[in-house]
N, C-alpha and C positions, 0 to 999 in steps of 0.2 A: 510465584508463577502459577497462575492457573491450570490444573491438572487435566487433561485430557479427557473427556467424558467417556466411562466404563459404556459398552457395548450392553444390550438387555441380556437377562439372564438364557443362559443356551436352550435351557426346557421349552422354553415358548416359542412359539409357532410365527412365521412372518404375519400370517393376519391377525396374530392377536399384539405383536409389536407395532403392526401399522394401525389397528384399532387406537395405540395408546397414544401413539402422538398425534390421530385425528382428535383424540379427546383434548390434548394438552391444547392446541391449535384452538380447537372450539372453546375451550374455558379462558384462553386470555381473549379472543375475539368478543364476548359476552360481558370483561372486566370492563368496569369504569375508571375514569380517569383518576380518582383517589385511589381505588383499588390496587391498583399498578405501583402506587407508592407504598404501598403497605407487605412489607419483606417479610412479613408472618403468612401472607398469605400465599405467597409464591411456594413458600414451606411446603403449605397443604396442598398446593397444587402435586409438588415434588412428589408430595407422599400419596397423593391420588395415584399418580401414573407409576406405582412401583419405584420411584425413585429415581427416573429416568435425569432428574436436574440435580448433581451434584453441587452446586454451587449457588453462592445465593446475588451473584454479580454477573452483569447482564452478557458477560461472553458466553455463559451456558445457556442462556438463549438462544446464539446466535450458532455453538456446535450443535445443537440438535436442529435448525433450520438446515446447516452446513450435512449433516451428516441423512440426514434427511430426504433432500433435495437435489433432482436427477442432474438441473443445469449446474450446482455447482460440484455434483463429483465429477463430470463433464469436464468441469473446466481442469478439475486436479490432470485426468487423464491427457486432456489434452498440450497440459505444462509442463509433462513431469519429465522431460529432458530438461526443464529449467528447476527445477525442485525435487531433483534426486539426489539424496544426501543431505537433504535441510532435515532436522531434527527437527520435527511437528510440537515435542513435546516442549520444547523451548520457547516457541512461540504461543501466544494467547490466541482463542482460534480465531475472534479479530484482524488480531496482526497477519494470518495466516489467509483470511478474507481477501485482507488488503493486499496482500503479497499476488493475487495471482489475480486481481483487478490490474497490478500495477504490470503484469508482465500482459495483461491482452493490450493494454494501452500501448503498450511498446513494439507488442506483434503488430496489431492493428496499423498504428499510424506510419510504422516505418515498413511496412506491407505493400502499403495501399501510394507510395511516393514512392515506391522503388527503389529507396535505399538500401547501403549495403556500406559495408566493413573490409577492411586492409586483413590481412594477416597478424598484423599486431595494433592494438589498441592502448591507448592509453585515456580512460578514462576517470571523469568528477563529477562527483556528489556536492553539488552547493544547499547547504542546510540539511543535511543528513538525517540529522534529529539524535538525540541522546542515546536511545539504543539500536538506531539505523536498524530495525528488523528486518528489514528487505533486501542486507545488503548482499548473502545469497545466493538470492533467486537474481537480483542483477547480473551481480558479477557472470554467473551459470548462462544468462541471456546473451550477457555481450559475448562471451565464449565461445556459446555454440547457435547463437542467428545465424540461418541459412549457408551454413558448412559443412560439410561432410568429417573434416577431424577439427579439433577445438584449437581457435586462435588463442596466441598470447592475450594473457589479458592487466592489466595493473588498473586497481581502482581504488582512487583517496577518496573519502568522504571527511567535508570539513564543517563543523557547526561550529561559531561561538561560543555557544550552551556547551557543549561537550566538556566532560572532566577527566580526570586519569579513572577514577573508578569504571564510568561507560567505558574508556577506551581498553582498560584491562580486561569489561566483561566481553564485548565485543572480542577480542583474539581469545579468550578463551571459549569463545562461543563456534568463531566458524574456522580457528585453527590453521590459517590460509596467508603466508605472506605480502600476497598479491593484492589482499583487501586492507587498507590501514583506516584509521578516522582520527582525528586532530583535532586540537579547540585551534581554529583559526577561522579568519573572515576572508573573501573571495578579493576584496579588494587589496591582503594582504601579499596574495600572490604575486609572483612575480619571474618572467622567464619561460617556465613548463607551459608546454601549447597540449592541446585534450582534443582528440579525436570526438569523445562523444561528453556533454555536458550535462547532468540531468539537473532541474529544479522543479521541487516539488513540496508546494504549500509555502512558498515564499511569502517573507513579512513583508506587507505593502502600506502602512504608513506607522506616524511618530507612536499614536497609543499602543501597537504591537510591540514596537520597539520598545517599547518603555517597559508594556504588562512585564517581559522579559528581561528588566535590567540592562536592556542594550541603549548605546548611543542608538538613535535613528540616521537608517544610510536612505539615500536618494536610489530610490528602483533604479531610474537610467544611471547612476553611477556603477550601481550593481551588473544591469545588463549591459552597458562601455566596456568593463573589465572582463565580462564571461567572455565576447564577440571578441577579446583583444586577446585573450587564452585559448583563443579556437583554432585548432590545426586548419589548412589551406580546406580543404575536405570535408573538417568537423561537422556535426550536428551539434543542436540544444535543443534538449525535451523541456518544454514547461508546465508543468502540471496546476491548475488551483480551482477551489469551487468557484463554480457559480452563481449557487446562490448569492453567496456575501458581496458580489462586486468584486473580488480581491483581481479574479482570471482576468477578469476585463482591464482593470488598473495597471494590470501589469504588460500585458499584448500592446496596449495603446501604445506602449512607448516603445517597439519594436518597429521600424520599420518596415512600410508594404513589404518592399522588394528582397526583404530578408526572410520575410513568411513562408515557408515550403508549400505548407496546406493547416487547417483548423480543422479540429474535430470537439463534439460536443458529446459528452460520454456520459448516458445514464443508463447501468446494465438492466438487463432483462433478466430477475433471479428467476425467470418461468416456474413461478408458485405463483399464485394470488395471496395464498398465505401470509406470505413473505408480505408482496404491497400490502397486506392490509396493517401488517407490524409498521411498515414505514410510514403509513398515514397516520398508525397513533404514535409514532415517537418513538418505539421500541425499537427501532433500528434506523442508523442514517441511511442516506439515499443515494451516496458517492456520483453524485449530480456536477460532474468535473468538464474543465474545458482543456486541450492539448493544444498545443502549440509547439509546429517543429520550423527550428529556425535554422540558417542557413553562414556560413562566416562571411 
């Protein structure tokens, strides 16, 4: 697990800290595209700036952009009823990126339609992922969206892919009965109706299935069985890029009249810094499409 990036030493002054990582900034903006592959020279970068990069893999890249940068402590601030009590140090700062991208998509679009929540919830995680990082800052979300004291909440998350080892680290990660994760498939289910349904990053044809070891399932057989698990009430978040085609592949076969509303989500990390990392490859672009669906 990735170690949390050491604070600069206390002797030094904020201008000669903000000196260092303008420096850092200007020396990968100057690197060439070989240069970038070349993990000796990241070294020397390191040891340019005092050491500010502990690590030689690209999430310490991404904690000092993080740690750095006014939009995303912004966003910590403004999630941390959903991310009070997640151990930071457990997560890579990545995963930790992704975690509160993933809670403005849920503020945002269930915001902006007007939605809202029962007193008790029960919801699913379809495709979870092996170590569900997010699961959380979910669970915290579904909790406490727009209430004054926190709803009941149960939330399964099921992936295929999942083993007993993920599923032992997971409970001894968030320590929480309410959250469980299962190797199972959604078409497995059977009976239990879910208030709220999240999917996100769903496999959308036979070569994913396969890269994975999986039989290939039929998208619409997948979303028949979500829409037939849906409380009277329920929602479904559906998360996927856009670039690749996948978001689109999958929305088509949703029904107009089941659509709440689409959103198209490319955050504004208010750096240029930052764009100028995602136009050389140094960091993805979380260039995502939502879709909230209706029972």
């Amino acid at each position: 697990m990735l170690e949390r990036l050491k604070e600069p030493t206390p002797e030094k002054s904020c201008s000669e800290r903000d000196l260092e990582i303008e420096e850092f900034y200007e020396l990968l903006s100057t690197m060439s595209d070989e240069d970038r592959k070349n993990r000796g020279l990241f070294r020397k970068i390191g040891d340019k700036i005092n050491g500010a990069i502990r690590s030689k893999r690209i999430e310490s890249f991404v904690g000092i952009m993080f740690d750095h940068c006014d939009k995303l402590r912004s966003y910590e601030q403004r999630f941390n009823n959903y991310t009070q009590g997640i151990n930071r140090k457990r997560l890579t700062m990545m995963e930790y990126l992704e975690t509160l991208i993933i809670l403005e998509q849920l503020e945002n679009s269930l915001t902006q339609t007007e939605s809202s929540f029962s007193t008790e919830i029960n919801a699913l995680d379809v495709g979870a992922g092996q170590n569900w990082f997010y699961a959380e800052a979910l669970y915290n979300f579904l909790q406490n969206y727009q209430t004054g004291s926190p709803r009941k909440v149960n939330l399964r998350g099921i992936d295929p892919l999942a083993t007993k080892r993920n599923i032992k680290k997971l409970s001894e990660r968030v320590r929480n009965p309410n959250i469980t994760l299962e190797q199972n498939s959604i078409l497995n289910l059977n009976g239990d109706k879910y208030d709220f349904i999240f999917m996100r990053y769903m496999l959308t044809d036979d070569p994913h299935f396969r890269s994975f070891g999986l039989e290939p399932v039929k998208i619409t057989d997948i979303l028949q069985k979500c829409s037939s698990s849906s409380s009277k009430e329920g929602r479904q978040v559906i998360i996927g890029p856009l670039a690749a085609g996948e978001y689109q592949a999958i929305v088509e076969n949703i029904p107009v009249e089941k659509r709440v509303a689409e959103f198209n989500y490319a955050p504004d990390l208010g750096d240029e810094r930052l764009n100028e990392l995602v136009t050389r490859g140094l960091m993805r672009t979380y260039s995502e499409g939502l879709c909230l669906v209706k029972s």
